[in-house]
C-alpha positions as CSV (number, residue, x, y, z in Angstrom):
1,X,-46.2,230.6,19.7
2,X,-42.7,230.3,21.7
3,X,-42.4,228.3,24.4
4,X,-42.1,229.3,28.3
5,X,-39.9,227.6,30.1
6,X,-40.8,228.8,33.7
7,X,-42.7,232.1,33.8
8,X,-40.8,235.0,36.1
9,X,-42.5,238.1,37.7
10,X,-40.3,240.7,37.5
11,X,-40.9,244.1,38.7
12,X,-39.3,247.2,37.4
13,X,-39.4,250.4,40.2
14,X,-37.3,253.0,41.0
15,X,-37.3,256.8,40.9
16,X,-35.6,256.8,37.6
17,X,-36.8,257.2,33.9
18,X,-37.2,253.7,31.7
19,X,-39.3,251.4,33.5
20,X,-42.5,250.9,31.3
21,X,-39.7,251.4,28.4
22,X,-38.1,248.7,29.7
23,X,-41.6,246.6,29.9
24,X,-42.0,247.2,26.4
25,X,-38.6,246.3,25.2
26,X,-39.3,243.2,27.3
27,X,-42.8,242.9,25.3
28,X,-41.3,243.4,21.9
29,X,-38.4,240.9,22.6
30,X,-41.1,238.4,23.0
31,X,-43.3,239.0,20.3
32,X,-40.6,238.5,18.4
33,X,-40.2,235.1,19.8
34,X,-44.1,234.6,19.0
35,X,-46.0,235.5,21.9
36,X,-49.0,237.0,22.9
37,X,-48.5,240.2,25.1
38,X,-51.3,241.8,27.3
39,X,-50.2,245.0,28.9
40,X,-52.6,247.0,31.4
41,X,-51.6,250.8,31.6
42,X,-52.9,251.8,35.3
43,X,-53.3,255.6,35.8
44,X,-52.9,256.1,31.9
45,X,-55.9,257.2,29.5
46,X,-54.4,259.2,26.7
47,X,-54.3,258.0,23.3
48,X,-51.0,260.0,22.2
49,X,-48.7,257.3,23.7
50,X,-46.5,256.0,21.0
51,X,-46.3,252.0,22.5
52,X,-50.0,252.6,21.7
53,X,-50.1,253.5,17.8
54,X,-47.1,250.8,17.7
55,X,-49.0,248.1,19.0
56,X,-51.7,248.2,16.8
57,X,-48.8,247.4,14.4
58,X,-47.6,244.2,16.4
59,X,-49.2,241.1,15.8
60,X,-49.9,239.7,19.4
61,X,-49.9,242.8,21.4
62,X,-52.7,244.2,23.1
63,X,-52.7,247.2,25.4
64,X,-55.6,248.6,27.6
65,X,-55.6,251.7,29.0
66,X,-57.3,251.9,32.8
67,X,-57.4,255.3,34.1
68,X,-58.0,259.0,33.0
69,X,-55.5,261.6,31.2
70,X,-55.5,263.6,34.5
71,X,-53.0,262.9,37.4
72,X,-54.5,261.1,40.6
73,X,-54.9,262.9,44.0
74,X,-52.5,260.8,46.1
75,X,-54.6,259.5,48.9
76,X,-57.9,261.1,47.8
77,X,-58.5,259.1,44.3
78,X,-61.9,259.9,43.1
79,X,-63.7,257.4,42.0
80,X,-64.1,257.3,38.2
81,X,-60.0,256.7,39.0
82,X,-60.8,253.5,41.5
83,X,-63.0,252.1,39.0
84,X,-61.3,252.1,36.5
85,X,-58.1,250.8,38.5
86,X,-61.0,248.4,39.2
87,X,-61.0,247.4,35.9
88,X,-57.6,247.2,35.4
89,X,-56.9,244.6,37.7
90,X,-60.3,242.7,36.4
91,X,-58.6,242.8,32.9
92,X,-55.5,241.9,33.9
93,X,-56.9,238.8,36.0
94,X,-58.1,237.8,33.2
95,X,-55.2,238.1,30.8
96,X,-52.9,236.1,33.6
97,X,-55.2,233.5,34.4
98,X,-56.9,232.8,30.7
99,X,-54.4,231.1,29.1
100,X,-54.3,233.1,26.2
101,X,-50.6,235.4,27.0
102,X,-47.4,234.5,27.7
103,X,-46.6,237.8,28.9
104,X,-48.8,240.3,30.9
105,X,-47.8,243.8,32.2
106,X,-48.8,245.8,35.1
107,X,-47.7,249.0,33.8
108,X,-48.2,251.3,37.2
109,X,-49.2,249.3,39.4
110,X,-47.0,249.8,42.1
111,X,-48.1,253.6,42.2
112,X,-51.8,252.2,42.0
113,X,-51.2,250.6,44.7
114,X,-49.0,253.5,46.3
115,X,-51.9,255.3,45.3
116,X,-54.9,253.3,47.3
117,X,-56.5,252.5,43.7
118,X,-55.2,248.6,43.7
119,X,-55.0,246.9,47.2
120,X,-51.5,245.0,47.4
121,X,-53.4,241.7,48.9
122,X,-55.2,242.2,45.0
123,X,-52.0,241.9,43.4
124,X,-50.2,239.7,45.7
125,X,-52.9,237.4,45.0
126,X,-52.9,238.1,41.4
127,X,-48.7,237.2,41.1
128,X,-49.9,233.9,43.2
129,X,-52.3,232.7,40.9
130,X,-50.1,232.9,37.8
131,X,-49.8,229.9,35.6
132,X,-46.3,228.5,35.3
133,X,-46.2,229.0,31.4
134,X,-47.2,232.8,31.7
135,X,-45.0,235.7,32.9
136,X,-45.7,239.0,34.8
137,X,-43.8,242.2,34.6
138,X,-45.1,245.0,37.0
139,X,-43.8,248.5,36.8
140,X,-43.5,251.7,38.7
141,X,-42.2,253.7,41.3
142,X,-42.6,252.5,45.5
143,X,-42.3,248.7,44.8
144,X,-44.0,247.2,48.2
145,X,-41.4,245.2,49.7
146,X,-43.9,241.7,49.7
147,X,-44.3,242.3,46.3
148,X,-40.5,242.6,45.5
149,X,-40.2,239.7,47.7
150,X,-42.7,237.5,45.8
151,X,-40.8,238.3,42.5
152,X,-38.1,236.5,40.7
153,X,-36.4,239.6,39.4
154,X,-36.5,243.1,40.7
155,X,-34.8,246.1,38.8
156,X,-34.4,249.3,40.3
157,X,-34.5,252.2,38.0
158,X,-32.4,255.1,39.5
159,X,-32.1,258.3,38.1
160,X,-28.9,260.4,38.3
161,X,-29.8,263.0,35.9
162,X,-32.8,264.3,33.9
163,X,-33.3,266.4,31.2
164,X,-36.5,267.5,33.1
165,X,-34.4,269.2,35.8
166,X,-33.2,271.4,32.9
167,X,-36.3,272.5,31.9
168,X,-37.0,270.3,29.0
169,X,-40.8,269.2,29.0
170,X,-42.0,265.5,28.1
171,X,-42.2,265.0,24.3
172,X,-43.2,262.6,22.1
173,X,-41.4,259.7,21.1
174,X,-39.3,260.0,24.3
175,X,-41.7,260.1,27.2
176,X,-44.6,259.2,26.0
């Protein structure tokens, strides 16, 4: 196991594309290093993404999946999507505050929250009750400002141009 100096939470938002690539270049640069990583995907629940099949590959990665395959009616969630946001952040409270990661990721929890799956008092909370050893990344789009505020690094993603625009759909190895 590597050693933690001072844990960060760093949050990763913006309308651009890389964010939760960026989380798992993050994760992979400390595995490397010999530590555990716990990633939470909120709003995710298909098995074809590839940091999934590469995980099971990694020594000291885990990644959970808490939500559906289907997009999420903003403002209108139903409710197999709360509870299983429900369960995200029950996972992820655990993974923070068990002492058993030195990295945990909120993969889309800032649009969970956007969302009104995830109350932001949860996750303020959540950031709050972090050990100093372990450290946090949370990702997605419509960063609350207390959150950003609360964190010791916050990236902004920006997109100037996407392939997407020019018809190309999300593939394999590159989206997902």
């Amino acid at each position: 196991m590597g050693s933690v100096k001072k844990g960060l939470v760093q949050v990763y938002t913006g309308n651009g594309k890389g964010k939760t690539t960026a989380a798992l270049g993050q994760a992979l640069r400390a595995i490397g290093h010999g530590w555990r990583v716990y990633m939470v995907q909120f709003m995710k629940g298909s098995r074809e993404y590839g940091e999934l099949m590469a995980a099971r590959h990694l020594p000291g990665f885990t990644i959970v999946q808490s939500g559906l395959p289907t997009f999420v009616r903003k403002g209108s969630p139903g409710e197999e999507d709360v509870r299983l946001a429900r369960e995200g952040m029950r996972l992820a409270r655990e993974a923070i505050t068990g002492g058993q990661y030195e990295l945990v990721i909120l993969d889309e929890i800032n649009v969970a929250v956007d969302y009104g799956l995830v109350p932001l008092e949860e996750v303020l909370e959540l950031v709050r009750l972090k050990p100093p050893h372990v450290n946090v990344i949370l990702t997605g789009r419509y960063a609350p400002p207390a959150l950003a505020a609360e964190a010791d690094l916050v990236s902004e993603v920006l997109e100037i141009k996407h392939h997407y625009h020019q018809g190309v759909q999300a593939q394999a190895g590159i989206e997902y």
